[in-house]
TISE-337740 format. One record per residue (C-alpha): x, y, z; residue in one letter; residue number from 1. Coordinates in steps of 0.5 Angstrom, whole numbers. Each point is the difference from the previous one (the first is absolute). Layout:
# residues N
> X/Y/Z/type/seq
> X/Y/Z/A/NUM
...
# end
This chain:
# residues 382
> X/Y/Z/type/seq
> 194/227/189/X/1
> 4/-1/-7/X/2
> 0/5/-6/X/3
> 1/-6/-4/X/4
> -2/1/-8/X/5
> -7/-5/0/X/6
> -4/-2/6/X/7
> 1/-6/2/X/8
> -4/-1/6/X/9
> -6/-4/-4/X/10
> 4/-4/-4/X/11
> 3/-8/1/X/12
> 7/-1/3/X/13
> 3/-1/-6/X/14
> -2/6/-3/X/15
> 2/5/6/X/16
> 6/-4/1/X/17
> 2/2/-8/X/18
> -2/8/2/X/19
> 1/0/8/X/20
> 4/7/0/X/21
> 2/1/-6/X/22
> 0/8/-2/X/23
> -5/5/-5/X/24
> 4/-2/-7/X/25
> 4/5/-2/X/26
> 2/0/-8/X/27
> 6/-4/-2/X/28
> 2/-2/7/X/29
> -1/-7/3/X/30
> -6/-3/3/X/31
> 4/0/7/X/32
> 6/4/1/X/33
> 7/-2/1/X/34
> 3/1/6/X/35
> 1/6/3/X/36
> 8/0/4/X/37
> 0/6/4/X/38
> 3/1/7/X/39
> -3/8/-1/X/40
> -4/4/-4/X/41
> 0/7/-3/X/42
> -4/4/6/X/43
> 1/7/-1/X/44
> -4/5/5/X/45
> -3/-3/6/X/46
> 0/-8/0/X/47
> -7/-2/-2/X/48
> -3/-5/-5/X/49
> 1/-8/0/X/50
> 7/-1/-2/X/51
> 5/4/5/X/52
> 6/-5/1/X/53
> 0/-8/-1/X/54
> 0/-3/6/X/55
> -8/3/1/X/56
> -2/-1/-6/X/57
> 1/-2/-8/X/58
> -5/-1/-5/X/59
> 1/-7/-2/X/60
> -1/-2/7/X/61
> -6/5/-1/X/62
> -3/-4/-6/X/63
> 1/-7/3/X/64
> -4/3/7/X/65
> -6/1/-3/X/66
> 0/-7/-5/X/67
> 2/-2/7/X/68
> -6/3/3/X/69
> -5/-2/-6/X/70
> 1/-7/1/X/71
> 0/0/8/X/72
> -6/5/1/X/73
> -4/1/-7/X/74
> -4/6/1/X/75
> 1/2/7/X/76
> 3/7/0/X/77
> 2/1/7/X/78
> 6/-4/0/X/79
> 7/1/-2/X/80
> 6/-5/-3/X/81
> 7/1/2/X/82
> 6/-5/-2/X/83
> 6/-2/3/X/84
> 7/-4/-2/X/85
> -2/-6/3/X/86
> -7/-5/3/X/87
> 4/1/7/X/88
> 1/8/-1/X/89
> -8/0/-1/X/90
> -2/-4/6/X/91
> 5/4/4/X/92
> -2/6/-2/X/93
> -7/-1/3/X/94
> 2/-3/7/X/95
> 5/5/2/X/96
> -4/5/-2/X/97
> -6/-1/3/X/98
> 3/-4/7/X/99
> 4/4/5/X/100
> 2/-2/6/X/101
> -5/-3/5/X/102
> -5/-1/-6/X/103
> -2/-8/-1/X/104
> 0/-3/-7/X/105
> -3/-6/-2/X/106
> 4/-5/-5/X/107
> -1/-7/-3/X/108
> 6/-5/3/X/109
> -1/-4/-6/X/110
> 1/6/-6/X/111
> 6/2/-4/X/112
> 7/-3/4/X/113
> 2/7/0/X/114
> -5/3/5/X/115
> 3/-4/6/X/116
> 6/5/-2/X/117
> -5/6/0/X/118
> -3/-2/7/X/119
> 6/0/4/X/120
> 2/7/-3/X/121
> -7/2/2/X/122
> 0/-2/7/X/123
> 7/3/0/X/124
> -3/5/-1/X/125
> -5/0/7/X/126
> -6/-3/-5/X/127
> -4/-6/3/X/128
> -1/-5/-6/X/129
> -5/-6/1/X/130
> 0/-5/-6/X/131
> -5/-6/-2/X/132
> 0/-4/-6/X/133
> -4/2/-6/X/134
> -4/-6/0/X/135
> -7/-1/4/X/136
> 0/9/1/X/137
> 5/-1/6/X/138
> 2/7/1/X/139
> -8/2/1/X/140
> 2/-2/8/X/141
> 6/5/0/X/142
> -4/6/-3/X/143
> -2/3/7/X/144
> 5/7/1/X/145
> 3/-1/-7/X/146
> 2/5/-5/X/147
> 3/-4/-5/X/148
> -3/-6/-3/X/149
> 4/-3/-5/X/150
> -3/-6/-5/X/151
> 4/-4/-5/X/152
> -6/-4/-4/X/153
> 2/-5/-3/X/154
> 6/-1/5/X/155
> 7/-1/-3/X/156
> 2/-6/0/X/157
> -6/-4/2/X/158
> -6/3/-3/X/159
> -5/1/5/X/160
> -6/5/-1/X/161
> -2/5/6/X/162
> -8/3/-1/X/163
> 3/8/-2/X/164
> -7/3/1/X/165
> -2/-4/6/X/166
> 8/2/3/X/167
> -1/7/-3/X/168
> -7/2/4/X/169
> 3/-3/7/X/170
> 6/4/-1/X/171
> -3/7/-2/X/172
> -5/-1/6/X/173
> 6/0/5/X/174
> 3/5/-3/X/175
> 6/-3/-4/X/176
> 2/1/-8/X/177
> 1/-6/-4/X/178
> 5/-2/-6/X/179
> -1/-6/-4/X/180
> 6/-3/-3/X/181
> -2/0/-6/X/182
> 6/-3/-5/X/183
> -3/-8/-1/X/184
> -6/2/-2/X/185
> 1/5/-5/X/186
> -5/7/-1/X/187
> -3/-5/-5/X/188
> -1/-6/6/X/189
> -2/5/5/X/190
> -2/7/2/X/191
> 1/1/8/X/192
> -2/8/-1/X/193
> -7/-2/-3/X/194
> -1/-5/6/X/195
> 2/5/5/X/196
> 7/1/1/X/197
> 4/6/2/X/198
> 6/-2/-5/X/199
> 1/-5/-5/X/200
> 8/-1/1/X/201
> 4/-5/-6/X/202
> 7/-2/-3/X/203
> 0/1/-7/X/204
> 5/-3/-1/X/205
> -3/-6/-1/X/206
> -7/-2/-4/X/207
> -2/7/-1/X/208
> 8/2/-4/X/209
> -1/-8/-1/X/210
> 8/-1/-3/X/211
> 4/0/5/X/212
> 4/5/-2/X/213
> -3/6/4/X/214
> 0/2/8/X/215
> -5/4/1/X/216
> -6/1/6/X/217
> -6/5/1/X/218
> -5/2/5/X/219
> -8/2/-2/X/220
> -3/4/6/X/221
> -6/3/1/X/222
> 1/4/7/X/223
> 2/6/-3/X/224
> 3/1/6/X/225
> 4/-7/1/X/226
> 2/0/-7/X/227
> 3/8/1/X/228
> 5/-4/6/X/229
> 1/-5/-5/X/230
> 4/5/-5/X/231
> 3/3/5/X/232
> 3/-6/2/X/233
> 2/-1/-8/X/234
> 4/7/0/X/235
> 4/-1/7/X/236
> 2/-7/-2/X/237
> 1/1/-7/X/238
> -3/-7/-1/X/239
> -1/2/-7/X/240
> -1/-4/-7/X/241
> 5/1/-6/X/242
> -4/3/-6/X/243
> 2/-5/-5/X/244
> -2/-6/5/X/245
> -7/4/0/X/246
> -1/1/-6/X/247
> 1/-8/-2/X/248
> -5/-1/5/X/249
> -5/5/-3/X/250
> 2/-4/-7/X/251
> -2/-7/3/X/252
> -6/2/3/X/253
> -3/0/-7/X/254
> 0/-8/0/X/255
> -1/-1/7/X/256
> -8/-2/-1/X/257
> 3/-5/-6/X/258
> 6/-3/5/X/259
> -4/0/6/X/260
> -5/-4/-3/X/261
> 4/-5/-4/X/262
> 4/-1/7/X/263
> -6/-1/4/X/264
> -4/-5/-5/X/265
> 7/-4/-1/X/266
> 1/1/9/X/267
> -7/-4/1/X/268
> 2/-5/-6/X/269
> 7/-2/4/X/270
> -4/0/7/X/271
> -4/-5/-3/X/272
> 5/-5/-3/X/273
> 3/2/6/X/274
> -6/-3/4/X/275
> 1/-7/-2/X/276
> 6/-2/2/X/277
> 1/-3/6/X/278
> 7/3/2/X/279
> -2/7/1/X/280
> -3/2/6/X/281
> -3/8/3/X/282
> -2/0/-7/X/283
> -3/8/0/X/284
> -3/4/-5/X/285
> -6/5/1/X/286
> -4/-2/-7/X/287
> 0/-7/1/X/288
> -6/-1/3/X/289
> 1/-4/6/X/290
> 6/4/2/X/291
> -2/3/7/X/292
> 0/7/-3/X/293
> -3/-1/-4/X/294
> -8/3/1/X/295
> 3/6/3/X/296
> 4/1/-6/X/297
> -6/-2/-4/X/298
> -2/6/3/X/299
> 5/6/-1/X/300
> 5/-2/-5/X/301
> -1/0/-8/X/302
> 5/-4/-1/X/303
> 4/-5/5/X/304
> 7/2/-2/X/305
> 6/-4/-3/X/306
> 3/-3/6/X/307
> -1/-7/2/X/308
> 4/-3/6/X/309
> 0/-7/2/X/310
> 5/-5/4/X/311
> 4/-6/-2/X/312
> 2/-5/6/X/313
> 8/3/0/X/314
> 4/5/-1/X/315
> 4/-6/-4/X/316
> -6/0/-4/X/317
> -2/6/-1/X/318
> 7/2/-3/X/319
> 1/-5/-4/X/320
> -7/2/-3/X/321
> 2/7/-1/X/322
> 6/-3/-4/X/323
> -3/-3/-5/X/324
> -5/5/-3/X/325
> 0/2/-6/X/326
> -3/6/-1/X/327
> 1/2/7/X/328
> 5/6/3/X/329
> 1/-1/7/X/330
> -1/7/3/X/331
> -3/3/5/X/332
> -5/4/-3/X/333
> -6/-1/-3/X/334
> -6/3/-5/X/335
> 5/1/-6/X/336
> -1/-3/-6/X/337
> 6/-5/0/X/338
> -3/-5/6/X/339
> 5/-1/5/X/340
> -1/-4/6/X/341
> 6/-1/7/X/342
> -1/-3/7/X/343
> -2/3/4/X/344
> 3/-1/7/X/345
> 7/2/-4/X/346
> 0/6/3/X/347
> -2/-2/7/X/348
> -6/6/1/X/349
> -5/-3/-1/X/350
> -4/-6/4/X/351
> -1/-5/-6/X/352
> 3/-8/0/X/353
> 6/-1/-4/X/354
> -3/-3/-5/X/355
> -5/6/-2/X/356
> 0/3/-6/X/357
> -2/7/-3/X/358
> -2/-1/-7/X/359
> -2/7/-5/X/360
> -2/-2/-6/X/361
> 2/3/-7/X/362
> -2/2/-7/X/363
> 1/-7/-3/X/364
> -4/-5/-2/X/365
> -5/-3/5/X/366
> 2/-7/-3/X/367
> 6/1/0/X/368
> 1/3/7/X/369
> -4/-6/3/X/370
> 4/-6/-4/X/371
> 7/4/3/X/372
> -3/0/7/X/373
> -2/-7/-1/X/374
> 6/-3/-3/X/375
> 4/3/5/X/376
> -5/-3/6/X/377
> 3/-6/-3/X/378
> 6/1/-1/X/379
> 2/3/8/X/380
> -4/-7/2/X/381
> 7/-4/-3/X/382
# end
């Protein structure tokens, strides 16, 4: 699994998050290099080593892999980490490079906006596609003749919970591997591998970078032969991550554990505050202990993530709301340490009410936060 410099495979989240993948210290060189930028390497004689040209290979990428792999899947040495340009060119990777035609996967209908884009692609490619809601473990009556399940838990936008390990047993009994979305919960939230999963798949662009300024994307796989596919199709579409974007990625996973566990604490605080008002209806958030997911969330996540989504009457409404927070973006993204927040039907990809809401909660004070959200509540309602 890692050459990293100190096991970390026995330690707490924010001590492997402060050590994951760093390399043995080498006298008067920083703790983690600088990016390396090259498009080839020095290669005499017969081509063989790590590094042959940059579209395969990069030492950054290679650092940030196995930090990656630490967190996703501590102390199993039979799995590998690749990482790509984007969330999308991660989930990608997989489908297409374990479905050729005639082959049926099952995905969610309710997942991330871009997998209605990605099932027409694939059934253009003669790829049957069966889809059922995350909720309720919908896709277990769609298994039958499968070769692909594709879980997303919690969904995006809606925050429902499937039970991994209960849909993982009944895939692998028909023969069918299994990818978790992995990118709401985190490593530090959930660990798909340990509950059976062939691959754990994840845009890193959101809470694991965690600043908004990176895109980037990875696959952790156990199946040798699967993730052998998956590389492959890395090198024929070059869908490859800059190695400055991978570096700054490997930066920031030093304070994920810090970052994620303000973000969740501070997530509950608002859905609670959240709870009490009397506009807001379909109010989701999978650490509150009545919301429907939560005993199978309870079950399989250390974490419950810093997304909390809900509806406000209208479209109106839900404008104006957004209008008038403070500290506040509106963008659609979530995990980084400035909350954002946006309604969600502007895209048109998502089957939600016009006045629902995706907001991720930040770094900033908890009180604050809570008092923005309320006051602009307020304010929406003039």
């Amino acid at each position: 699994m890692s050459d990293s410099a100190t096991p970390v495979n026995g330690d707490g989240d924010g001590t492997r998050a402060v050590r994951a993948g760093l390399p043995e210290p080498v006298k008067h060189e920083p703790t983690l290099p600088g990016p390396v930028f090259a498009a080839h390497f020095h290669l005499p004689g017969e081509p063989t080593g790590p590094y042959t040209y940059g579209r395969d290979e990069n030492p950054t990428w290679t650092l940030l892999e196995r930090a990656i792999e630490e967190l996703e899947a501590p102390g199993q040495d039979d799995v590998e980490t690749l990482v790509f340009a984007s969330g999308m060119a991660a989930i990608s990777s997989v489908l297409f490079s374990q479905l050729s035609a005639g082959d049926t996967a099952v995905l969610p209908n309710d997942g991330y906006q871009a997998l209605p884009l990605v099932r027409a692609q694939l059934e253009a490619y003669g790829i049957e596609v069966r889809t059922a809601p995350t909720g309720g473990d919908a896709q277990l009556d769609l298994l039958d003749g499968a070769k692909l399940l594709w879980i997303e838990t919690p969904s995006n936008p809606g925050l429902d919970v499937c039970d991994i390990r209960r849909l993982v047993e009944a895939a692998h009994a028909r023969g069918a591997l299994v990818a978790v979305d992995n990118t709401l919960a985190t490593p530090l939230g959930q660990r798909p591998l340990e509950l059976g999963a062939d691959f754990s798949v994840a845009s890193g662009t959101k809470q694991l970078s965690g600043h908004g300024d990176v895109l980037l994307g990875y696959v952790v796989g156990r199946n040798a032969e699967a993730i052998t596919a998956v590389r492959r199709w890395r090198k024929i579409v070059g869908a490859i991550p800059g190695p400055m974007e991978a570096w700054l990625a490997h930066r920031s996973i030093a304070t994920l554990q810090l970052r994620v566990d303000r973000q969740c604490a501070t997530a509950l605080m608002v859905a609670q505050a959240l709870r009490e008002r009397p506009e807001v209806t379909g109010l989701r958030y999978p650490g509150l202990p009545d919301d429907p997911a939560h005993e199978i969330a309870a079950r399989q996540m250390r974490r419950y993530g810093c997304v909390v989504s809900f509806t406000l009457p209208t479209r109106t409404r839900a404008d104006r709301f957004l209008d008038a927070l403070r500290l506040v973006d509106d963008a659609t993204s979530f995990g980084g340490v400035r909350s954002t927040a946006e309604r969600r039907g502007r895209w048109g990809g998502d089957a939600v009410p016009e006045g629902f809401i995706r907001l991720s909660v930040g770094a900033e004070d908890p009180e604050d936060l809570v008092a923005d959200v309320l006051r602009a509540l307020e304010e929406s309602a003039r």
